[in-house]
C-alpha positions as a Markdown table, in Angstrom:
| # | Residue | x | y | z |
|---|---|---|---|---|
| 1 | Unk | 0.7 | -0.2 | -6.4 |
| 2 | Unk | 2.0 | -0.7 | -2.8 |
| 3 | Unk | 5.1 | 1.7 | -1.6 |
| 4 | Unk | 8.1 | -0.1 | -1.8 |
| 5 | Unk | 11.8 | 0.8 | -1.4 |
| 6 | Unk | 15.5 | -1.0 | -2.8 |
| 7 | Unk | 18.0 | -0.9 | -0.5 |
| 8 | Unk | 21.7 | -2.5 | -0.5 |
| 9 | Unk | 22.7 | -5.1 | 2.5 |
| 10 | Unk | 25.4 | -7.5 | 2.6 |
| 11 | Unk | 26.3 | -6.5 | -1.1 |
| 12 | Unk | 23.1 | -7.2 | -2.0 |
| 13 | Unk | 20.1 | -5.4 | -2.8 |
| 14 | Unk | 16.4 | -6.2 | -1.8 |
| 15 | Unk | 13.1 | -4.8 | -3.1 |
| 16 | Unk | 10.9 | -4.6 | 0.4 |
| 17 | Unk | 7.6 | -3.5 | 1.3 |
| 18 | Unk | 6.4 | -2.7 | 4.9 |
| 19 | Unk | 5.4 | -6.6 | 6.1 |
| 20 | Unk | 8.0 | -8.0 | 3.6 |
| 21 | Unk | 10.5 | -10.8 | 5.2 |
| 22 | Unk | 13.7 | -11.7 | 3.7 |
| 23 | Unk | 16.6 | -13.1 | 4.3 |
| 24 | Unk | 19.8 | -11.6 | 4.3 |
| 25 | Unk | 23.8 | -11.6 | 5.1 |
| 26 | Unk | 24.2 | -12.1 | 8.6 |
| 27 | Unk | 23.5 | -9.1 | 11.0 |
| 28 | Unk | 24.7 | -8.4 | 14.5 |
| 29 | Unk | 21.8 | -8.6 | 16.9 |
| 30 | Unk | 19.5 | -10.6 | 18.5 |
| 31 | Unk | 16.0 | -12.0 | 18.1 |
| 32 | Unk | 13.5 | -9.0 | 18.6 |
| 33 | Unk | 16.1 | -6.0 | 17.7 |
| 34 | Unk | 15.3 | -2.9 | 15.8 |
| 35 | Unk | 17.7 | -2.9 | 12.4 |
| 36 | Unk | 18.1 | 0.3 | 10.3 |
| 37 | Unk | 18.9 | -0.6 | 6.7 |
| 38 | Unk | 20.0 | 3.2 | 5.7 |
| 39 | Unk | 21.3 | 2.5 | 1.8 |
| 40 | Unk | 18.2 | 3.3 | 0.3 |
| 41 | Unk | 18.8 | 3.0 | -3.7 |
| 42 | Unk | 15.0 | 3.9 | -4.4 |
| 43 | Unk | 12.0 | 4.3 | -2.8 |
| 44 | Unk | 8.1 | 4.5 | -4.0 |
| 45 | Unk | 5.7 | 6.4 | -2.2 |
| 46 | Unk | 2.4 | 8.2 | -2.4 |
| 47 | Unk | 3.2 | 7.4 | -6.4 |
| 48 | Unk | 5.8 | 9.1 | -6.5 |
| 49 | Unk | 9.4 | 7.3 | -7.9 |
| 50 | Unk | 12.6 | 8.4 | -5.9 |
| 51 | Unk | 16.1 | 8.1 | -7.3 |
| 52 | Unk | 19.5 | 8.0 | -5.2 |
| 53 | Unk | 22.5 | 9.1 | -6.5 |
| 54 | Unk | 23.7 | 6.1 | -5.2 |
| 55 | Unk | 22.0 | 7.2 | -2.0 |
| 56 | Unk | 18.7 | 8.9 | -1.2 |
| 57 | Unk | 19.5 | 10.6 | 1.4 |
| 58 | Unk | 17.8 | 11.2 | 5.0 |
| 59 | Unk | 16.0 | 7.8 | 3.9 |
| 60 | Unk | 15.7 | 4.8 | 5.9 |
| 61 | Unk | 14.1 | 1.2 | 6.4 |
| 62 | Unk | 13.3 | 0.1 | 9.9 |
| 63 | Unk | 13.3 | -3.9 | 10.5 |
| 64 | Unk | 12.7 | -6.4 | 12.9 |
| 65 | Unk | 15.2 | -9.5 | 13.5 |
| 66 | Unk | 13.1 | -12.6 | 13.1 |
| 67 | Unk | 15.9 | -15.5 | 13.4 |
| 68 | Unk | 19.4 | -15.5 | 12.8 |
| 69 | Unk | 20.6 | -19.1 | 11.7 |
| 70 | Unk | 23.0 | -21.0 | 8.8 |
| 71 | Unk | 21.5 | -22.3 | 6.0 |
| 72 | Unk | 21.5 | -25.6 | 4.1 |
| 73 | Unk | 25.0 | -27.4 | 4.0 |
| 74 | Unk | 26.7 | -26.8 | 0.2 |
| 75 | Unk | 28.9 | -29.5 | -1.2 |
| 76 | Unk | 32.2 | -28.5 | -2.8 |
| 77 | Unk | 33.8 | -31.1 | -4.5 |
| 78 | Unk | 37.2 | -30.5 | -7.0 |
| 79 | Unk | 37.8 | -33.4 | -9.0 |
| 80 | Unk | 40.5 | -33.9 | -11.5 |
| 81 | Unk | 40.9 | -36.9 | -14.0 |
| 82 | Unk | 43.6 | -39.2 | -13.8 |
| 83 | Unk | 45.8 | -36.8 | -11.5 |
| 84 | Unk | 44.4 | -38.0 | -8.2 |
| 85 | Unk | 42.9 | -34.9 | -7.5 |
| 86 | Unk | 40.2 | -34.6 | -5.1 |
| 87 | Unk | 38.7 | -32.1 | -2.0 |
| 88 | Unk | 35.6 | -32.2 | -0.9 |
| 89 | Unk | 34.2 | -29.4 | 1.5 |
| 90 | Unk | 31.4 | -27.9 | 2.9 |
| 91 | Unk | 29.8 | -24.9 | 3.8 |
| 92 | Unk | 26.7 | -23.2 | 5.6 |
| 93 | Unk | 26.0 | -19.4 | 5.3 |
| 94 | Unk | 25.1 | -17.1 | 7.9 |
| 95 | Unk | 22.0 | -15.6 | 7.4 |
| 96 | Unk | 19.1 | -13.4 | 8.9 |
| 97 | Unk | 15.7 | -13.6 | 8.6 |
| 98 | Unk | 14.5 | -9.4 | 8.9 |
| 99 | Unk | 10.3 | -8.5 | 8.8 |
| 100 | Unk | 10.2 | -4.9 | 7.8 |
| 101 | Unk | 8.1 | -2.5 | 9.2 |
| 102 | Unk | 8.9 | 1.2 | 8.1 |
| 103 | Unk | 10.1 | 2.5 | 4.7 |
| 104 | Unk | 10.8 | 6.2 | 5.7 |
């Protein structure tokens, strides 16, 4: 089994491995930038299972910005019956695209 870590971003958290790419909340940077993602929750190496309390301390993932965009439009439409109720809206999230490259 391959080393892999969980770690919390955006109020989300993420299983990675090293060459892993996912998408996340939207980060400041640019395309190319160094990101350290330092709320490990748990990390796998060399076999060996660690456990944060929330926090593993000392621990850190390294990534790589890939692209930094806003995703697919999402419809939001209220309707209410026979009270001439309606409001449509729309929305695009934020998002960033990270490659890792170091679970340390």
């Amino acid at each position: 089994m391959s080393d892999y870590a969980i770690v919390k971003t955006g109020g989300k958290q993420y299983r990675v491995s090293p060459g892993d790419l996912i998408r996340v909340e939207t980060l400041p940077g640019d395309e190319g930038d160094l990101v350290v993602l330092d709320e490990v929750l748990m990390k796998f190496m060399n076999g060996i299972a660690t456990f944060g309390e929330p926090v593993i301390d000392n621990s850190k993932v390294t990534a790589t910005i890939v692209e930094s965009g806003r995703d697919k439009k999402v419809i939001i439409f209220k309707y209410k019956a026979k009270t001439r109720y309606r409001r449509k809206n729309g929305h695009r999230q934020p998002y960033t695209d990270l490659k890792i490259t170091e679970i340390s």
